[in-house]
PDB file of N, CA, C and O in Angstrom:
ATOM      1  N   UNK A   1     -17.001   5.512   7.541  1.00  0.00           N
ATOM      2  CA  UNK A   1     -15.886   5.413   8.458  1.00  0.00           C
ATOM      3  C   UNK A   1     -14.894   4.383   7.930  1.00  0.00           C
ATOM      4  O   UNK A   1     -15.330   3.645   7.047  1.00  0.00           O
ATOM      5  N   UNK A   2     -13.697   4.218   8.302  1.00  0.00           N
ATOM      6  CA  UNK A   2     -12.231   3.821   7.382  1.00  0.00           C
ATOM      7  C   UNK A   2     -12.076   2.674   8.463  1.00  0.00           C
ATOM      8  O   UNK A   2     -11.943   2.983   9.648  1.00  0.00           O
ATOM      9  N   UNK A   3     -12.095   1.324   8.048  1.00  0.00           N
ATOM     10  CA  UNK A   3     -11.347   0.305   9.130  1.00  0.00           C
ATOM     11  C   UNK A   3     -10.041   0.377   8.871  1.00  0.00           C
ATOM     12  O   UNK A   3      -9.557  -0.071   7.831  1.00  0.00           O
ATOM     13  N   UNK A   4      -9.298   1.000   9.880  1.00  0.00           N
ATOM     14  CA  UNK A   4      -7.968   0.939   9.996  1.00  0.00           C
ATOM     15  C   UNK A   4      -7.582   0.232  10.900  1.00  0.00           C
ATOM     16  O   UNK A   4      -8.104   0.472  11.989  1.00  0.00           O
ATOM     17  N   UNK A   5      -6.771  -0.653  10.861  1.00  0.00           N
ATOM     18  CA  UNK A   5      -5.839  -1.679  11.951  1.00  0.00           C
ATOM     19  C   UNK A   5      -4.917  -1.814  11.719  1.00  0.00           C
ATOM     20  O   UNK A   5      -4.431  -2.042  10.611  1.00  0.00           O
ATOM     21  N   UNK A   6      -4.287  -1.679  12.998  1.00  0.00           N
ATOM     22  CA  UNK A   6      -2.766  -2.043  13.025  1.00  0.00           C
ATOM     23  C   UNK A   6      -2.518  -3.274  14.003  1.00  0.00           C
ATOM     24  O   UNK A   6      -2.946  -3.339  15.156  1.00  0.00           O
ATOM     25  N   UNK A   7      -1.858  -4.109  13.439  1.00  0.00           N
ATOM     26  CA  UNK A   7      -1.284  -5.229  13.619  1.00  0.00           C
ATOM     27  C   UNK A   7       0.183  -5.749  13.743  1.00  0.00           C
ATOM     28  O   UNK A   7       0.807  -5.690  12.684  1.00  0.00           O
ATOM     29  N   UNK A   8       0.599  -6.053  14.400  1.00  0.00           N
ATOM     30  CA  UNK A   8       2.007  -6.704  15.049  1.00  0.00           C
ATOM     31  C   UNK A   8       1.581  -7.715  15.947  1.00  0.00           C
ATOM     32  O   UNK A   8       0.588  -7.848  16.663  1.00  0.00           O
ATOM     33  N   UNK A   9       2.337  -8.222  15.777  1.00  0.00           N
ATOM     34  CA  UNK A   9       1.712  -9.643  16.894  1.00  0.00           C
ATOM     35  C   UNK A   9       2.276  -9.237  18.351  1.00  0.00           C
ATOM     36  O   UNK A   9       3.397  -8.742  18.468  1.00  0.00           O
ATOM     37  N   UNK A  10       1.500  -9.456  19.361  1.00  0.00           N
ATOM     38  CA  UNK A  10       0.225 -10.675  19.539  1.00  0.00           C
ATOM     39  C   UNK A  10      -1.118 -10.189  19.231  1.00  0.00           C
ATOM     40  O   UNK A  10      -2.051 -10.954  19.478  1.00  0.00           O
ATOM     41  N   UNK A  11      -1.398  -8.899  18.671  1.00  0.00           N
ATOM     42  CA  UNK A  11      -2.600  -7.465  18.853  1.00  0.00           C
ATOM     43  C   UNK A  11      -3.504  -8.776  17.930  1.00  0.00           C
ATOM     44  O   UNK A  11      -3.275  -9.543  16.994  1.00  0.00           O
ATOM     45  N   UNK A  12      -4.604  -8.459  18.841  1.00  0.00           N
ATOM     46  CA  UNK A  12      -5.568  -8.802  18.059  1.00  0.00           C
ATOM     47  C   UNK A  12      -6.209  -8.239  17.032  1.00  0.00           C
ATOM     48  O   UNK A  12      -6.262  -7.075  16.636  1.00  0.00           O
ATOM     49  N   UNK A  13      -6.844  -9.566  16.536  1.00  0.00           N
ATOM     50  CA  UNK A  13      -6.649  -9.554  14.612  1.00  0.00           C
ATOM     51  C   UNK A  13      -8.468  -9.458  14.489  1.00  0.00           C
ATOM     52  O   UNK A  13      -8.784  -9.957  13.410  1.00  0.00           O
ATOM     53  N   UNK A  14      -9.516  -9.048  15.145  1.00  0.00           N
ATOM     54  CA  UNK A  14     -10.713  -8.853  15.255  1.00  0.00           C
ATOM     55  C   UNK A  14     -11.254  -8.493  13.386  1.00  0.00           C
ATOM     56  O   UNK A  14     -11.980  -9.131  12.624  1.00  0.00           O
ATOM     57  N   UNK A  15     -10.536  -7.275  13.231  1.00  0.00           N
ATOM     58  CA  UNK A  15     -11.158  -6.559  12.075  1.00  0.00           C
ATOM     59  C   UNK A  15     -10.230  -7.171  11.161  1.00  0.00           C
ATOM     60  O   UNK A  15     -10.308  -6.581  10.084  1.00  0.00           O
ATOM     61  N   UNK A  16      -9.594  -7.873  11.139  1.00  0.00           N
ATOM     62  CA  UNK A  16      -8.800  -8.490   9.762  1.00  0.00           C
ATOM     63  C   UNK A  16      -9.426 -10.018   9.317  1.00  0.00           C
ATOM     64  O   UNK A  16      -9.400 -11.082   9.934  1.00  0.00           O
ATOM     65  N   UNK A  17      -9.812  -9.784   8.420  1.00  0.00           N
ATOM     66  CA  UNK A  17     -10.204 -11.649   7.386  1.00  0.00           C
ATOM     67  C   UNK A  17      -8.773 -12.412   7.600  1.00  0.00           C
ATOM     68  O   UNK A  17      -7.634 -12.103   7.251  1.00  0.00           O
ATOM     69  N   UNK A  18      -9.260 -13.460   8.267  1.00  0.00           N
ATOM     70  CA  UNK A  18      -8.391 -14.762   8.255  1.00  0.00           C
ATOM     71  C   UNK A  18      -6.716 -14.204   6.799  1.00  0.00           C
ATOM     72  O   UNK A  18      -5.579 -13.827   7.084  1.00  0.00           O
ATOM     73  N   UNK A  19      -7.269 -14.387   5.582  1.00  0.00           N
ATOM     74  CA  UNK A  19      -6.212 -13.808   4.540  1.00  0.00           C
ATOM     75  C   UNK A  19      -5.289 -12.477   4.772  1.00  0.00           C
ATOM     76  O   UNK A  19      -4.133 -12.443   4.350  1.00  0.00           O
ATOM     77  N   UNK A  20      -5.772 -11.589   5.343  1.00  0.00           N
ATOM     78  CA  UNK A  20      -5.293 -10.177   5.325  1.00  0.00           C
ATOM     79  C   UNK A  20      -4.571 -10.775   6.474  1.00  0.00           C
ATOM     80  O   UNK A  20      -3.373 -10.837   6.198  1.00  0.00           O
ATOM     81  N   UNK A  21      -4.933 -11.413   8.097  1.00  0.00           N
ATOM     82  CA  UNK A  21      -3.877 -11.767   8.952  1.00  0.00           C
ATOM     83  C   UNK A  21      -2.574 -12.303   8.505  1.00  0.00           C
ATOM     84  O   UNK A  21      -1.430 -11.923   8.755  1.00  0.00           O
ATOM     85  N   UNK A  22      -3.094 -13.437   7.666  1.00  0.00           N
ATOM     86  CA  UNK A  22      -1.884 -14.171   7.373  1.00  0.00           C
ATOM     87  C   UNK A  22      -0.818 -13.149   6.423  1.00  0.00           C
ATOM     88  O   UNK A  22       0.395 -13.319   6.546  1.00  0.00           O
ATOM     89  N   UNK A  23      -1.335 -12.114   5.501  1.00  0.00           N
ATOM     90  CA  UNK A  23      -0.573 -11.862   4.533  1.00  0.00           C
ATOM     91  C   UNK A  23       0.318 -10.795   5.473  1.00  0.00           C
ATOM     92  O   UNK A  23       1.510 -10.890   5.178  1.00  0.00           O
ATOM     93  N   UNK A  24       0.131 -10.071   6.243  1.00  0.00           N
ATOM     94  CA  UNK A  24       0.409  -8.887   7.498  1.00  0.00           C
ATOM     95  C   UNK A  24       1.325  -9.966   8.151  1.00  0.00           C
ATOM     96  O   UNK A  24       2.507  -9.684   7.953  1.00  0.00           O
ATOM     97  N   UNK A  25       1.162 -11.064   8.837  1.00  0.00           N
ATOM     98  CA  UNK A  25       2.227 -11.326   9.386  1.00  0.00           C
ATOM     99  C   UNK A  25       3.200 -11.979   8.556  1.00  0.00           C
ATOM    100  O   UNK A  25       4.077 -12.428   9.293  1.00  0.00           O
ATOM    101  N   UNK A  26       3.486 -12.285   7.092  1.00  0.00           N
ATOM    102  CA  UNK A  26       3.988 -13.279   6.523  1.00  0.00           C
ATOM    103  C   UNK A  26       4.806 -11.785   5.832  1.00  0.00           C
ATOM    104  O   UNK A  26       6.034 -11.861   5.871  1.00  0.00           O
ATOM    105  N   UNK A  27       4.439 -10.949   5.443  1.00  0.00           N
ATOM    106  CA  UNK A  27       5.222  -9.706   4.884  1.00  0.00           C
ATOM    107  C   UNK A  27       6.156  -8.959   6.064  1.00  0.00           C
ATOM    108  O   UNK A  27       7.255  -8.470   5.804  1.00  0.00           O
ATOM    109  N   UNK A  28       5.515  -8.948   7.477  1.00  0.00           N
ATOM    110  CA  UNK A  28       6.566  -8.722   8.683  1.00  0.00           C
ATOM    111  C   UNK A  28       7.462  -9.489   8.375  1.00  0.00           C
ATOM    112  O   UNK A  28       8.467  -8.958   7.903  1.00  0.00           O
ATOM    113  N   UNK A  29       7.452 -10.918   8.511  1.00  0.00           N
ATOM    114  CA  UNK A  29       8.698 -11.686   8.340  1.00  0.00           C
ATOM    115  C   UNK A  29       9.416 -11.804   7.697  1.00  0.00           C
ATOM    116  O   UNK A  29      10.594 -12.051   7.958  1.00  0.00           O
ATOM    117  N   UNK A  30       8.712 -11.600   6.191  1.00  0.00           N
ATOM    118  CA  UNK A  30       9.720 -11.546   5.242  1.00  0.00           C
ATOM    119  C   UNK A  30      10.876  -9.859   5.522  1.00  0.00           C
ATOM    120  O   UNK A  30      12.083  -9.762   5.298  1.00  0.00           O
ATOM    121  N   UNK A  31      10.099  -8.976   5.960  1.00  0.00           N
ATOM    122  CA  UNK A  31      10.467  -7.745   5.683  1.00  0.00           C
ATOM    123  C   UNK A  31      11.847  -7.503   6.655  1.00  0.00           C
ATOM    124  O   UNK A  31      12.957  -6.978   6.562  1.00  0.00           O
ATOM    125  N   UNK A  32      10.933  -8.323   7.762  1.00  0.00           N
ATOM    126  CA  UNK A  32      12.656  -8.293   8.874  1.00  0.00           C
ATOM    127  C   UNK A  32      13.613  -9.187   8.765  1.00  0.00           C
ATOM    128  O   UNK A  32      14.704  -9.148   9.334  1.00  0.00           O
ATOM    129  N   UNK A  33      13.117 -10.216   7.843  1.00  0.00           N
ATOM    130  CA  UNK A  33      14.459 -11.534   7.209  1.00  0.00           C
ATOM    131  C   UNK A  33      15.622 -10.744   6.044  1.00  0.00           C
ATOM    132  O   UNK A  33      16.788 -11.053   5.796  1.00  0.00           O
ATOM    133  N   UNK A  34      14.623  -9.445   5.391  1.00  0.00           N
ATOM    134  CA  UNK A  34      15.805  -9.023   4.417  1.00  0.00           C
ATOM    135  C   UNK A  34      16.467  -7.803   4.906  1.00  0.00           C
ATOM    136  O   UNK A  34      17.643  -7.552   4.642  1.00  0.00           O
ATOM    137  N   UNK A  35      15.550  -6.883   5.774  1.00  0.00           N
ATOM    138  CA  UNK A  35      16.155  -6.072   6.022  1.00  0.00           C
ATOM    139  C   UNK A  35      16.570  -5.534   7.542  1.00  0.00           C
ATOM    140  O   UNK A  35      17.028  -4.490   8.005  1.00  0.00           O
ATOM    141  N   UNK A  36      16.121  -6.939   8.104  1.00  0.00           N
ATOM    142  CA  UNK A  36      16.968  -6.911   9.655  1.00  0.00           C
ATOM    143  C   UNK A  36      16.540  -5.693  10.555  1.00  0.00           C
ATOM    144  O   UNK A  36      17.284  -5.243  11.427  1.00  0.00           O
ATOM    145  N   UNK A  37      15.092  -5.113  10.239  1.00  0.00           N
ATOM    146  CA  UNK A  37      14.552  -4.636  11.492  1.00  0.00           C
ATOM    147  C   UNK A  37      13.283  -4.487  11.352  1.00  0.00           C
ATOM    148  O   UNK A  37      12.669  -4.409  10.288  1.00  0.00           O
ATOM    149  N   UNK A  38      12.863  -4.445  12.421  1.00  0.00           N
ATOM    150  CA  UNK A  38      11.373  -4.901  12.592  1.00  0.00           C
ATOM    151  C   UNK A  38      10.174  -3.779  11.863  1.00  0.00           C
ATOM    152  O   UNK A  38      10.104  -2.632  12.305  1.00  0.00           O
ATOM    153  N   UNK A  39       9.352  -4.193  10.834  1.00  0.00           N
ATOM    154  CA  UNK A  39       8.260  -3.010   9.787  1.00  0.00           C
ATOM    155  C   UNK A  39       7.040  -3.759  10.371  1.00  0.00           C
ATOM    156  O   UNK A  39       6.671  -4.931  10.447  1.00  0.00           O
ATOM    157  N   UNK A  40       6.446  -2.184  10.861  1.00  0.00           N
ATOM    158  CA  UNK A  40       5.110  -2.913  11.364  1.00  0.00           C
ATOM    159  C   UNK A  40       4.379  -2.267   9.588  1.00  0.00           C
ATOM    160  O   UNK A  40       4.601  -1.252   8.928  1.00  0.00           O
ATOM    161  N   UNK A  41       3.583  -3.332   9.405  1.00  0.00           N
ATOM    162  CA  UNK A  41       2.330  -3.292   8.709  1.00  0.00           C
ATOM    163  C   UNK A  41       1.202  -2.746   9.296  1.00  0.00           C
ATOM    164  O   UNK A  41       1.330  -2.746  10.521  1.00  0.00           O
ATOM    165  N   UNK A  42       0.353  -2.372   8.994  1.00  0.00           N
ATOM    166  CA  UNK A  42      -1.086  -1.737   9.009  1.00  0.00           C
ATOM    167  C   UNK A  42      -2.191  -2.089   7.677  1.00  0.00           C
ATOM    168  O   UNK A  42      -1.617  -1.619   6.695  1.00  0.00           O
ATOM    169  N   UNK A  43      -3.387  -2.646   7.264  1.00  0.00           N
ATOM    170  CA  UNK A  43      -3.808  -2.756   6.303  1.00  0.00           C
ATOM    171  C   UNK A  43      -5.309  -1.731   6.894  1.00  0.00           C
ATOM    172  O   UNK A  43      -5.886  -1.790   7.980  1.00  0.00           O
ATOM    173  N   UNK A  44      -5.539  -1.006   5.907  1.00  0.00           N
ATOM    174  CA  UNK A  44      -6.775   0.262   5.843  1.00  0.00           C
ATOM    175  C   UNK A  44      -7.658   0.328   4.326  1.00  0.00           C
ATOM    176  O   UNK A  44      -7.552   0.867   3.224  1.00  0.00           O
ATOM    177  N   UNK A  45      -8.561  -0.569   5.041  1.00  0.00           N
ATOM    178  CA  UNK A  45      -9.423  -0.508   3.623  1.00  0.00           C
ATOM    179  C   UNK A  45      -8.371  -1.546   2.309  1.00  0.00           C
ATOM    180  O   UNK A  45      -7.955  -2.704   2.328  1.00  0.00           O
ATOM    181  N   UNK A  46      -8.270  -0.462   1.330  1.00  0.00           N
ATOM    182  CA  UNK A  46      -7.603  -1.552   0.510  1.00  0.00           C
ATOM    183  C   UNK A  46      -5.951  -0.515   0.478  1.00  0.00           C
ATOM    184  O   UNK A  46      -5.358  -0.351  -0.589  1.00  0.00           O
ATOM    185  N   UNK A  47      -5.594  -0.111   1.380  1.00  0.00           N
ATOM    186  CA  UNK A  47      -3.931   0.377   1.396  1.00  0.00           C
ATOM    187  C   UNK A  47      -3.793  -0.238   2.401  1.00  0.00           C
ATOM    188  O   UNK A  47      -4.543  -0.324   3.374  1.00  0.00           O
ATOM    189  N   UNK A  48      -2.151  -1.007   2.065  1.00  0.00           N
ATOM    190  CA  UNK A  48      -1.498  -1.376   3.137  1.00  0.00           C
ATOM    191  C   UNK A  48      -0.543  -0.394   3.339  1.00  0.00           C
ATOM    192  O   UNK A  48      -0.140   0.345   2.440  1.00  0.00           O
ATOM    193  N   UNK A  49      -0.132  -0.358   4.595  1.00  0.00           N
ATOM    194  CA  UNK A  49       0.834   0.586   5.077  1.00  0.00           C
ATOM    195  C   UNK A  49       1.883   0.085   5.767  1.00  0.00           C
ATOM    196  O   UNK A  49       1.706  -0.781   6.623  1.00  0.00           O
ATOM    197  N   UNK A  50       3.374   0.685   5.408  1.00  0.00           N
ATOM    198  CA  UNK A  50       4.668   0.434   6.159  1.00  0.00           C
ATOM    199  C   UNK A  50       5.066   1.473   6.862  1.00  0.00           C
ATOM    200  O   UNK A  50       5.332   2.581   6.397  1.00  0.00           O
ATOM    201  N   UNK A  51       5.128   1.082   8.209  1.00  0.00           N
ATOM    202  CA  UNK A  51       6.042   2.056   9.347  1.00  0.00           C
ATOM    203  C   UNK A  51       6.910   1.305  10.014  1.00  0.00           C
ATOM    204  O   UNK A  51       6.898   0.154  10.449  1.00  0.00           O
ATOM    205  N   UNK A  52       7.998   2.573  10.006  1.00  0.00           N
ATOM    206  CA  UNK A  52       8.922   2.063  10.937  1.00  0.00           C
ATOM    207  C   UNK A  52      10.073   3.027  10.519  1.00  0.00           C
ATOM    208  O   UNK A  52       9.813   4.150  10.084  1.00  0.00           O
ATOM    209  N   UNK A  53      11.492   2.520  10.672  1.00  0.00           N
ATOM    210  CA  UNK A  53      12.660   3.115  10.127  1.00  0.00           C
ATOM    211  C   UNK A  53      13.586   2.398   9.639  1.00  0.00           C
ATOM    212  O   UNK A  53      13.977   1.604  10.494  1.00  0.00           O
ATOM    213  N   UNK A  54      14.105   2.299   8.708  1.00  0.00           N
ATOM    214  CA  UNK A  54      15.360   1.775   7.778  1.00  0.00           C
ATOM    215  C   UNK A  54      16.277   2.925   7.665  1.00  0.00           C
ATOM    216  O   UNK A  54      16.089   4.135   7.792  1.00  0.00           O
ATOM    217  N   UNK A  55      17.586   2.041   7.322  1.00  0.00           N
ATOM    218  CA  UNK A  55      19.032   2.585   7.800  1.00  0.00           C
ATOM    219  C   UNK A  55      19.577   3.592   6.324  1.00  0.00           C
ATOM    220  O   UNK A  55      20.642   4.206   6.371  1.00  0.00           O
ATOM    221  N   UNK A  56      18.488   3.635   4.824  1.00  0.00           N
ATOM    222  CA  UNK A  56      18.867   4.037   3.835  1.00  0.00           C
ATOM    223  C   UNK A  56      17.354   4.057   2.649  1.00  0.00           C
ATOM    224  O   UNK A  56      16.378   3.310   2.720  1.00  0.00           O
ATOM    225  N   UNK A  57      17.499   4.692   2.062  1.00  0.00           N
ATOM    226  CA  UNK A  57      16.674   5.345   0.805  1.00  0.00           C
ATOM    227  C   UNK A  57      16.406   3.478   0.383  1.00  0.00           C
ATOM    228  O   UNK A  57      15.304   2.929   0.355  1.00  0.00           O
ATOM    229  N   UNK A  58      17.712   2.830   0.104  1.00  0.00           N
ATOM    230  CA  UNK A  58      17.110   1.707  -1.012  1.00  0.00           C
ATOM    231  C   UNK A  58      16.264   0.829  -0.072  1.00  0.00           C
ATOM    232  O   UNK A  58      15.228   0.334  -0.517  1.00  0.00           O
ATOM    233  N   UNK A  59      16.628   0.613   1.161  1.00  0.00           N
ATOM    234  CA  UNK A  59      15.850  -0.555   1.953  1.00  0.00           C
ATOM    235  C   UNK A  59      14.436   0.137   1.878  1.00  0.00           C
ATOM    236  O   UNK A  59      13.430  -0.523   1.615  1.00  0.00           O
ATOM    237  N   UNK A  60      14.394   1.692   2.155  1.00  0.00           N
ATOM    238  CA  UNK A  60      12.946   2.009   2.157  1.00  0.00           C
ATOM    239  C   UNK A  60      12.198   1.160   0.825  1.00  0.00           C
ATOM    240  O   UNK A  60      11.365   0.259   0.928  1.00  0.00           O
ATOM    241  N   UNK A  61      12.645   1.620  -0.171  1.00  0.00           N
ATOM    242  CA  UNK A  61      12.251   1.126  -1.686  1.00  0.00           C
ATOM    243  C   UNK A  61      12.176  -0.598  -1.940  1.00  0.00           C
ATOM    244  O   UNK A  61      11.473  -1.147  -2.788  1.00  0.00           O
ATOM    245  N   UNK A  62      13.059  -1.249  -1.007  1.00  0.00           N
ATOM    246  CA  UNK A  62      13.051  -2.257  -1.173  1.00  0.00           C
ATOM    247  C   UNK A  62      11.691  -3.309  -0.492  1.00  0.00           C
ATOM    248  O   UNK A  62      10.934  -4.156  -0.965  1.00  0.00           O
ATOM    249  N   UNK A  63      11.914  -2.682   0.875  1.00  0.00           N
ATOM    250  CA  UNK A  63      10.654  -2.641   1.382  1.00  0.00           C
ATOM    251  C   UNK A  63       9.059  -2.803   0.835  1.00  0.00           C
ATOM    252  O   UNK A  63       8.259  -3.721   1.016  1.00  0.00           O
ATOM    253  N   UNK A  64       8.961  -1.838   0.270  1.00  0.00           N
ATOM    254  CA  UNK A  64       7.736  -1.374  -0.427  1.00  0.00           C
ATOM    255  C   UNK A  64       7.484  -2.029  -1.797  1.00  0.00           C
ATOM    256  O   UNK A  64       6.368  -1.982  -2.315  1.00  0.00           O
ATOM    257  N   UNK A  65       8.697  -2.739  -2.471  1.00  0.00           N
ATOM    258  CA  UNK A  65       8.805  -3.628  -3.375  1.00  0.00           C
ATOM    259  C   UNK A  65       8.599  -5.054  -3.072  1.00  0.00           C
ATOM    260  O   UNK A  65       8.280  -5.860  -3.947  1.00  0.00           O
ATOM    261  N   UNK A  66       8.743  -5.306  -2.084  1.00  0.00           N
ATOM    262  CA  UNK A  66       8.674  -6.114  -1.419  1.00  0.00           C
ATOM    263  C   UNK A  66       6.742  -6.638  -0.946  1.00  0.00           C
ATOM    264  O   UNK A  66       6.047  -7.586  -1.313  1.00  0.00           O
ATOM    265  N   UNK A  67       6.536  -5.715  -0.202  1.00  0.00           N
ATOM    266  CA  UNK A  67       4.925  -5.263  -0.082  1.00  0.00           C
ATOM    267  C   UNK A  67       3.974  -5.231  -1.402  1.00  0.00           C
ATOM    268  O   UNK A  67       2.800  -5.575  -1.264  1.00  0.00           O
ATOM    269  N   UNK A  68       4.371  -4.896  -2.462  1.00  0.00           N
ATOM    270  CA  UNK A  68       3.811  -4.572  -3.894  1.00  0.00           C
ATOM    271  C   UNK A  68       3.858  -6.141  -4.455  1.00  0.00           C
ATOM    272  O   UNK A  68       2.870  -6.634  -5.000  1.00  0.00           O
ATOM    273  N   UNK A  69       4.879  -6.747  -4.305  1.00  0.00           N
ATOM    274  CA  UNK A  69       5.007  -8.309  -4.872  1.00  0.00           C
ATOM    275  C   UNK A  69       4.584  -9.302  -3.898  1.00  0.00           C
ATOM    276  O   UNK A  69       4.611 -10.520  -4.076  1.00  0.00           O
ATOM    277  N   UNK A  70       4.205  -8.713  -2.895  1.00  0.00           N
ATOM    278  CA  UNK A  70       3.514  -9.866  -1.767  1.00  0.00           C
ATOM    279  C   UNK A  70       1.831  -9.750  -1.895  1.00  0.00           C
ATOM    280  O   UNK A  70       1.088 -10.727  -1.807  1.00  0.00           O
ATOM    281  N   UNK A  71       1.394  -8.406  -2.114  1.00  0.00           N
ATOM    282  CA  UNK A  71       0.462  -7.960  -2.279  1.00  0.00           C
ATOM    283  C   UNK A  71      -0.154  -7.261  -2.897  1.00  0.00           C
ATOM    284  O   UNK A  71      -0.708  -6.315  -2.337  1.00  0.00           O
ATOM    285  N   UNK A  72      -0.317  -7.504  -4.559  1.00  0.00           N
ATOM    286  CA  UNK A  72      -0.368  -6.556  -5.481  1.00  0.00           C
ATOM    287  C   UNK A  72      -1.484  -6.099  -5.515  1.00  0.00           C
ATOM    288  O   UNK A  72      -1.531  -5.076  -6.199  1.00  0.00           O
ATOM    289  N   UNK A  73      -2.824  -6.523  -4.895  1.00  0.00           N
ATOM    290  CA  UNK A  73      -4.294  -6.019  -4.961  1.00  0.00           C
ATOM    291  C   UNK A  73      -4.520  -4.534  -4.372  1.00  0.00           C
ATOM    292  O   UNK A  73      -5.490  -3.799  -4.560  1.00  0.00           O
ATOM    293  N   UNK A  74      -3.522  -4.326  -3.713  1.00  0.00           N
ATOM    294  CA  UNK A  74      -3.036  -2.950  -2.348  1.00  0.00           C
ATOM    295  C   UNK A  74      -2.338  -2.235  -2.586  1.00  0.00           C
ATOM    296  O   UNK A  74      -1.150  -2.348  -2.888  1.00  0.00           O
ATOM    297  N   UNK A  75      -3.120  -1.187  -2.464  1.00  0.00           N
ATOM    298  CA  UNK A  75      -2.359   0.450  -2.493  1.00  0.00           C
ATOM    299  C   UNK A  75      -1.291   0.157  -1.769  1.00  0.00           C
ATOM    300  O   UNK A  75      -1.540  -0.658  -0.881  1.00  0.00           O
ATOM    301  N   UNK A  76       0.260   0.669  -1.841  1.00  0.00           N
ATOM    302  CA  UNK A  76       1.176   0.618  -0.816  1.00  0.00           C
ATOM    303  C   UNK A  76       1.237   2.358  -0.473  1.00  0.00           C
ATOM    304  O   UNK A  76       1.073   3.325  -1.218  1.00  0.00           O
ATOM    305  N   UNK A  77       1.534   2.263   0.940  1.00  0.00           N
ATOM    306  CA  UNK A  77       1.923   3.600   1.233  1.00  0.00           C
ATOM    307  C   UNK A  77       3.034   3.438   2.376  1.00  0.00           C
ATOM    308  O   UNK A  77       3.042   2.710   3.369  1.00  0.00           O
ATOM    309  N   UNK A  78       3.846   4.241   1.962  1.00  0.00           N
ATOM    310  CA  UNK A  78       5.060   3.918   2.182  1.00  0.00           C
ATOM    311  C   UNK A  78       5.461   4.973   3.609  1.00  0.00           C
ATOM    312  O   UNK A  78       5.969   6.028   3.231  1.00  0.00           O
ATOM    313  N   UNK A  79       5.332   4.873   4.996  1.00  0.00           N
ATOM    314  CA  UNK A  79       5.580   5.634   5.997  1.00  0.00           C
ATOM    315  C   UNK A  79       6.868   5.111   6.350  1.00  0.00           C
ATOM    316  O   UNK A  79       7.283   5.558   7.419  1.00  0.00           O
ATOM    317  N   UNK A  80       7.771   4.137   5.654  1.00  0.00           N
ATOM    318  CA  UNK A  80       8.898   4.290   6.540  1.00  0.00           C
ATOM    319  C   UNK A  80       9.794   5.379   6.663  1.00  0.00           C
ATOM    320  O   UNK A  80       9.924   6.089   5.666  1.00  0.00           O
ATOM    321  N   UNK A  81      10.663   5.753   8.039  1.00  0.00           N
ATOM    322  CA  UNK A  81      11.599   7.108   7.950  1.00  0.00           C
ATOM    323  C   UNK A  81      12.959   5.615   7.416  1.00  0.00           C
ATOM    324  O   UNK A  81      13.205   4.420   7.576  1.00  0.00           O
ATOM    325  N   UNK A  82      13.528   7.090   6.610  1.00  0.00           N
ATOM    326  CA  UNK A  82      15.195   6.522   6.645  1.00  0.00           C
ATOM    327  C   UNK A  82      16.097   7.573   7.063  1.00  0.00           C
ATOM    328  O   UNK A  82      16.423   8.661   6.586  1.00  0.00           O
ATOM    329  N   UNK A  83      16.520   6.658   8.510  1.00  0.00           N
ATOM    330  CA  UNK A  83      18.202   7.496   9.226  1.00  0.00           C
ATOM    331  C   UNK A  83      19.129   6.445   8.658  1.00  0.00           C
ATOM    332  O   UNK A  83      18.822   5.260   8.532  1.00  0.00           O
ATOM    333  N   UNK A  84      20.416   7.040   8.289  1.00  0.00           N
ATOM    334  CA  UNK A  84      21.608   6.689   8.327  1.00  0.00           C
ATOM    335  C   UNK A  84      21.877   5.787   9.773  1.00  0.00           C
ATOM    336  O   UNK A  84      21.896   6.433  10.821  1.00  0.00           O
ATOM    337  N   UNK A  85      22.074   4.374   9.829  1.00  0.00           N
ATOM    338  CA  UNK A  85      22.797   4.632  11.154  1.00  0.00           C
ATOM    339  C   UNK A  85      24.207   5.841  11.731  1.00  0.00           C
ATOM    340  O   UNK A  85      24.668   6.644  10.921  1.00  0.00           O
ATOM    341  N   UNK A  86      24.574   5.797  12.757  1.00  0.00           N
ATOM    342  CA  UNK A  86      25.833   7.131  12.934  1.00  0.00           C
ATOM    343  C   UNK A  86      26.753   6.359  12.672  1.00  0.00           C
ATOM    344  O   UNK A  86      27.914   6.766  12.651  1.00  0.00           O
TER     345      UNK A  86
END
């Protein structure tokens, strides 16, 4: 069976090691300091995962570059959608 958790604060952090908490909330912050909206993280086994939505193709990419240099031990998988804002 797959420990999957998803995490955003305040959700409790039960199935996450002390390290994996900190790195999940420290990559949220960074992620909404550059790209100004809120990416929930998820870590599953050894993939971390990004959801949410960004406003364009590069923030998706940037994102996930972002995730890859915060956390290079981890599969990234990349669920964000990108809308255009209108």
């Amino acid at each position: 069976m797959l420990r999957c958790v998803s995490f955003t604060i305040p959700s409790p952090v039960e199935n996450l090691s002390h390290r994996e908490t900190e790195l999940v909330t420290q990559l949220e912050q960074r992620l909404k300091s550059q790209i100004l909206r809120p990416i929930r993280v998820h870590i599953c086994e050894s993939e971390l995962q990004l959801f949410g939505q960004v406003s364009s193709w590069h923030e998706k990419q940037q994102a996930q570059e972002t995730a890859r240099e915060m956390a290079p031990v981890y599969r990234i998988r990349n669920e964000l959608r990108s809308n255009p804002d209108p």
